[in-house]
N, C-alpha and C positions, 0 to 999 in steps of 0.2 A: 504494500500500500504506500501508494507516494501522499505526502503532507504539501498542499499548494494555497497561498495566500495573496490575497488581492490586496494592495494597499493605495486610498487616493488620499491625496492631503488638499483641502482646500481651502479657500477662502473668498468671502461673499462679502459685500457690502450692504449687508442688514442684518437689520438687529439680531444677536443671538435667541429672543424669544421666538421670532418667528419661524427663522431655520428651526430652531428645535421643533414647534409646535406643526410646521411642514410635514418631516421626518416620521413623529411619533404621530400623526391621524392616518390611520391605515387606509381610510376611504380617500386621504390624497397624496400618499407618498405614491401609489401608482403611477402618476401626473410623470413624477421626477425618475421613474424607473419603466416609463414605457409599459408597462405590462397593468392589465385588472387587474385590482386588488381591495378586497374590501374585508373589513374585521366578520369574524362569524363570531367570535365567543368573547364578550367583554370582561375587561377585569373586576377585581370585586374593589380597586383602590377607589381611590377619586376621580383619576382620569380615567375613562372605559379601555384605552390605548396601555392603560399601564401592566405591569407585572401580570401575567397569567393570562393576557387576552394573547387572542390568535388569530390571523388573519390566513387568508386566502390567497394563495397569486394563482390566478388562472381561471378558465372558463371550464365550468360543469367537470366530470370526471378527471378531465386531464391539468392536474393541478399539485403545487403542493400546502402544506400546511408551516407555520410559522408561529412561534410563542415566543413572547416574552419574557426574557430569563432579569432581565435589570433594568430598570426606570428610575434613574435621575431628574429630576424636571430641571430645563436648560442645560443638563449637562451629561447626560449619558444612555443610553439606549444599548443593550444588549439582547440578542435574539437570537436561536434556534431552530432549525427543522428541527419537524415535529411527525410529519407523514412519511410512506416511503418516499425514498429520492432515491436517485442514482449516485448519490454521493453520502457520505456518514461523518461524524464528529464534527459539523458544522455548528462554526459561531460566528455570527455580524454583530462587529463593536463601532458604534459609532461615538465618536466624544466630540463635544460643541465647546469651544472657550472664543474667549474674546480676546480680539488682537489691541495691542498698544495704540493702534489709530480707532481703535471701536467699531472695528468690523468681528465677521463672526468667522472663526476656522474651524472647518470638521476635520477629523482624522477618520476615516471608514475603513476597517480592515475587517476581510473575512478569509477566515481559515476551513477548511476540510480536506479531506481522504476521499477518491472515490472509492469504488468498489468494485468495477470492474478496469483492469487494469490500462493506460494511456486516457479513460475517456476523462481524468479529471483537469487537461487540458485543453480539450476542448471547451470545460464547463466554465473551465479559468475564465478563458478566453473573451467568451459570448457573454458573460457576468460582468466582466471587467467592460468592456466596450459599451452594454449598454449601461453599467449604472455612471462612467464616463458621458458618454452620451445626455443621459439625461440630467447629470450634477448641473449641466451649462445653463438650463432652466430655472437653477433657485433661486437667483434673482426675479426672477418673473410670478414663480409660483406663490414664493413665499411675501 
């Protein structure tokens, strides 16, 4: 099993509440990753996005599932597959801090293993480009 990790570092010119509050609403981080996505099971915290809820990426059968493992408000988001995947020991950290000019930086790293052997560069790949792809949006979204 090979270990492969995505890492994007960025930084946006708006406020850290909103980036963060973008990121953790499951019904519009889709927006910024290209792909449906909408919360199926809410958490029991204050925010329904927080700890324990799980969202959806994809249409009808062909999909997977996603939990949140850690909910910081402005400042941390950690998540999980949760359903099968073609990949295992999956985690997405994303951490929000504010830059010295009062802009907001994300750090987004995701680690996993696939399972069948060469295909978790492909998954690298296609993951890495479009959550690239759509980061260029959060100005817009957020």
């Amino acid at each position: 099993m090979a270990m492969y990790t995505i890492e994007i570092d960025e930084t946006f010119e708006v406020p850290r509440k909103r980036v963060f509050e973008l990121f953790a609403d499951h019904n519009r981080i889709g927006k910024v990753l290209g792909a449906p996505i909408k919360r199926i099971k809410d958490s029991d915290q204050a925010d329904p996005n927080g700890i324990g809820s799980v969202r959806k990426i994809g249409i009808g059968p062909v999909g997977l599932e996603e939990t949140i493992l850690n909910f910081e408000p402005n400042s941390l988001i950690e998540y999980t597959i949760t359903s099968l995947s073609p990949i295992k020991n999956h985690l997405g950290r994303i951490r929000f801090e504010d830059t010295p000019e009062g802009h907001t930086r994300i750090n987004y790293t995701i680690t996993f293993e696939d399972v069948v052997p060469l295909t978790g560069k492909l998954v690298r790949s296609a993951l890495e480009q479009g959550i690239r792809r759509g980061i260029r949006r959060v100005p817009d979204l957020a």
